[in-house]
C-alpha positions in Angstrom: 90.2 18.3 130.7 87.2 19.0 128.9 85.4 20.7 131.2 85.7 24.2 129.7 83.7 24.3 126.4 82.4 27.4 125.2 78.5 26.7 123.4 77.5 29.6 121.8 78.9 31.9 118.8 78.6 35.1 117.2 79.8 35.8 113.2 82.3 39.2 113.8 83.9 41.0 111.4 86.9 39.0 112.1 85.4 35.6 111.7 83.2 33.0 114.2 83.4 33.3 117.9 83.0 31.0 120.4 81.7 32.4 124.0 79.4 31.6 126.9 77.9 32.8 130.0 77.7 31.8 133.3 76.1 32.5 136.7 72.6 34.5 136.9 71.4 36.4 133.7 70.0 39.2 136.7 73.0 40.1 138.5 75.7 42.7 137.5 77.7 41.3 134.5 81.4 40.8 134.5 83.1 40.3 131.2 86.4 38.2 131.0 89.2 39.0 128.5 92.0 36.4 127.9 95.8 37.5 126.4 97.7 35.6 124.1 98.7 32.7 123.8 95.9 31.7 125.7 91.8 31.5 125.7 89.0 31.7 128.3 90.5 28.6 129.2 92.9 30.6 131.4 89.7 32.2 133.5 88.1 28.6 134.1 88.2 28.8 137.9 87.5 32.7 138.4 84.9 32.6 136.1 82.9 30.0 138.3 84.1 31.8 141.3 82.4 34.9 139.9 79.3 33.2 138.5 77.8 32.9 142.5 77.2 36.6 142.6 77.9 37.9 138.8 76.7 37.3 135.3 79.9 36.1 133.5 80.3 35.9 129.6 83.8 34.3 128.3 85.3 34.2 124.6 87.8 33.2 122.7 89.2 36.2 120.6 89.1 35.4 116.6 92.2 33.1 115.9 92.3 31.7 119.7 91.0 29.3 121.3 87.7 27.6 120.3 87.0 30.5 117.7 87.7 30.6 113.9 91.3 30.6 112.4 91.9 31.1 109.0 94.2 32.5 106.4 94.0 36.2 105.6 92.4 36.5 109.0 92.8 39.9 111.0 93.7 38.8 114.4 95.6 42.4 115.2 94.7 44.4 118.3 92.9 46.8 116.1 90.7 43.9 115.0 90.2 42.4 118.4 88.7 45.9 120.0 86.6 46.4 116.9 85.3 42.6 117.8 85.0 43.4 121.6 83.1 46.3 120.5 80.7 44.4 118.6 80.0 41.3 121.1 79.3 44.0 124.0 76.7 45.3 121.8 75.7 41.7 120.7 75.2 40.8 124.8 73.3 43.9 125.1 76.1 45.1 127.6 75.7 49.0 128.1 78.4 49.4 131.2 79.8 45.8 132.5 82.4 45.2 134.9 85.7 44.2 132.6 88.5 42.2 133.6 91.1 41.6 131.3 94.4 40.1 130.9 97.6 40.6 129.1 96.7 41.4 125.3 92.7 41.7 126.9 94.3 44.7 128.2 95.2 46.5 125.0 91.7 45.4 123.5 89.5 46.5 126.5 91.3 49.9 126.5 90.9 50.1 122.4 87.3 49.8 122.8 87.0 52.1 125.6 88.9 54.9 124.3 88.9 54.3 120.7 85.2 52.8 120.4 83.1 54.2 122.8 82.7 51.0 125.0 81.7 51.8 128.5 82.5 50.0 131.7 81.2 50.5 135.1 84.8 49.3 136.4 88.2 47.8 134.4 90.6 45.1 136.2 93.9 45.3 134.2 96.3 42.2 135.0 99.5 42.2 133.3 98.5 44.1 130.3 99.9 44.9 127.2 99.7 48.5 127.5 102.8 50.5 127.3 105.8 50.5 125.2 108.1 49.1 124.7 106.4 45.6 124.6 107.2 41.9 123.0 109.7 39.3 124.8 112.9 39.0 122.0 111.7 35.1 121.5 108.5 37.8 120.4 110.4 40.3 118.2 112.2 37.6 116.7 109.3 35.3 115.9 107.4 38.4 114.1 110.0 39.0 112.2 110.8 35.6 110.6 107.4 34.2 111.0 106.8 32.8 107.8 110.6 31.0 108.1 108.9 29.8 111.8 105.6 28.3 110.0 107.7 25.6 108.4 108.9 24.4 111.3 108.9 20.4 111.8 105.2 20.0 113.9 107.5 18.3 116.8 109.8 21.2 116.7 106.8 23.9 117.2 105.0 21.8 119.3 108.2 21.8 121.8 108.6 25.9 120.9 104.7 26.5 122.1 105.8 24.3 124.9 108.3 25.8 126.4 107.1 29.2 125.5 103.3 28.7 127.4 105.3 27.7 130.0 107.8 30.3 130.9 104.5 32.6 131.4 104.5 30.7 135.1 106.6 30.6 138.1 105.8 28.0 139.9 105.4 26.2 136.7 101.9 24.6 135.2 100.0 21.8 135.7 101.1 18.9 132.8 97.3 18.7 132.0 96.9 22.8 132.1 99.3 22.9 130.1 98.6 20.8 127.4 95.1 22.2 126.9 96.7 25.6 126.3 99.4 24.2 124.0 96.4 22.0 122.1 94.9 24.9 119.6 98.2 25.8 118.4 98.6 21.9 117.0 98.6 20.6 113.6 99.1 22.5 110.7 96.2 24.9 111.1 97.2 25.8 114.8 101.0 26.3 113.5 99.8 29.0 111.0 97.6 30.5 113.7 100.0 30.9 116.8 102.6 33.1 113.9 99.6 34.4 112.3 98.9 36.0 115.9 102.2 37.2 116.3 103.0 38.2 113.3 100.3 40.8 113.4 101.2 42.0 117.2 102.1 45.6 116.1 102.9 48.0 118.8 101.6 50.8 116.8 98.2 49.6 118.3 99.3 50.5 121.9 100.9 53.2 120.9 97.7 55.0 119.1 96.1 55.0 123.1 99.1 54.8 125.4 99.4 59.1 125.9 95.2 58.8 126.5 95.2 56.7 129.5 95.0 59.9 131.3 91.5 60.6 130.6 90.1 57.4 131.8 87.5 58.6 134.1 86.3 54.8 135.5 87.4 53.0 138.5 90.5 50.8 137.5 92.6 48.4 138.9 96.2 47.1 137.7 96.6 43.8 139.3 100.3 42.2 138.5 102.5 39.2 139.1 105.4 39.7 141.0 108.0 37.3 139.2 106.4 38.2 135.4 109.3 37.4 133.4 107.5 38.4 130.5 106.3 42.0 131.3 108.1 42.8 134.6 106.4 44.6 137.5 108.2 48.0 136.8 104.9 48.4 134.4 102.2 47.9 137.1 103.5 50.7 138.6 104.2 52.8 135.4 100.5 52.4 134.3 98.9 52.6 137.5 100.6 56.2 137.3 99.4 57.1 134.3 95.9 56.1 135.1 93.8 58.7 137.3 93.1 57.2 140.7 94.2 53.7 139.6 94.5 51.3 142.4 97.7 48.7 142.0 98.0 45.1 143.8 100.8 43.1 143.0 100.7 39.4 144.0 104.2 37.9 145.3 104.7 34.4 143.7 102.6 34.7 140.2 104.3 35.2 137.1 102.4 36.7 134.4 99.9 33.9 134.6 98.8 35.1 137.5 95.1 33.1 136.8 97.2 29.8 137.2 99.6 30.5 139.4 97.9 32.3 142.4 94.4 31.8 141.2 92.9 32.6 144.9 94.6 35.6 145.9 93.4 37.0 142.6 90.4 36.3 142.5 89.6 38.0 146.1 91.8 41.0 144.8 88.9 41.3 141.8 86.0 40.4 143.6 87.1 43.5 146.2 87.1 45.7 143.3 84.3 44.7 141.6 82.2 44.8 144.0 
């Protein structure tokens, strides 16, 4: 399973991050944006997919992934747009196409509308975006996390577990989903995955949410049917609030919708994109 390794890095504000590009430095770049629990890992497949015809840079958000974790680190959504703000200008990226997913959502729209980042089109699939927002294994996790950091390792590891895993519905590969379980391992991961949630404040949706009706891009919300963990009634919400916002929602994913019906996403996107 290692055959997703990010090789480059950039030092942000919010500590080291791993990336990499793919496909032909000439053609129209796309930029990929992962939620959390997860990491580029998640875009593996569609990010080769989009690498024939696009220029595709990946990351790992400070405190996922491949990239730094740390104590004290800011890992909030504030933090993340500020950091998406700063590799876009590190890539030399005036107006990419954006796709982003789950908590990607929150930071690509922060950077658009509280930063000044500019994109020449924005693929939304199941974002974090409007309130109310946060499963109660969520809610109740931020607000005990320091009680969860002790937990026994095999404990966690079988909390992470189960957790990753109700973000399907078909259910994951065993080896897909050990390699997004993996950077949550070990005393450094455990601090990390509560460190992550701990700082998931809503204020940070809230601060854009009643602006989404001055984006003036193309957009797309693209949404798993069977999401148990944001359900569809969103996709439609946001794709109101959005001027001219196209919405696709794909029977049979859950809000993994990269793992679960990797295909049918990926020709949605490319049909937007280009």
């Amino acid at each position: 399973m290692r055959d997703w390794e990010l090789s480059k890095t950039f030092d942000s504000t919010s500590g080291e991050v791993r990336w990499d590009r793919l496909g032909d430095p000439s053609a129209p770049s796309v930029v990929l944006l992962h939620g959390t629990p997860f990491s580029s890992y998640v875009w593996r497949s569609i990010a080769r997919a989009f690498a024939v015809h696009h220029q595709v840079f990946v990351w790992d958000m400070p405190g996922y992934g491949a990239s730094a974790k740390f104590e004290g680190q800011d890992v909030s959504l504030a933090a993340q747009g500020r950091v998406f703000t700063e590799l876009l200008d590190h890539w030399g990226l005036s107006e990419p196409l954006v796709v982003a997913h789950d908590f990607g959502g929150a930071v690509s729209l922060r950077a658009h509308l509280l930063h000044g980042a500019r994109y020449r089109r924005l693929a939304l699939v199941d974002p974090v975006a409007l309130a109310p927002w946060g499963s109660p294994f969520f809610r109740l996790v931020g607000e005990h996390f320091k009680v969860f950091e002790q937990l026994p390792p095999n404990l966690h590891h079988a909390l992470v577990r189960e957790y990753i895993s109700s973000a399907s519905s078909p259910g994951l590969q065993p080896a897909v989903l050990d390699r997004l379980v993996e950077p949550w391992l070990g005393d450094h991961g455990q601090r990390a995955f509560y460190r992550q949630i701990a700082q998931a404040d809503q204020r940070f949706t809230d601060e854009i949410q009643g602006d989404y009706g001055s984006i003036a891009l193309p957009v797309l919300v693209c949404w798993g049917e069977d999401d148990r963990w944001i359900p569809v009634a969103r996709a439609h919400e946001l794709a109101g609030r959005i001027p001219a916002a196209e919405l696709r929602v794909l029977p049979g994913a859950g809000h993994l919708v990269q793992e679960d019906t990797p295909a049918e996403l990926t020709a949605a996107l490319l049909s937007f994109l280009t």
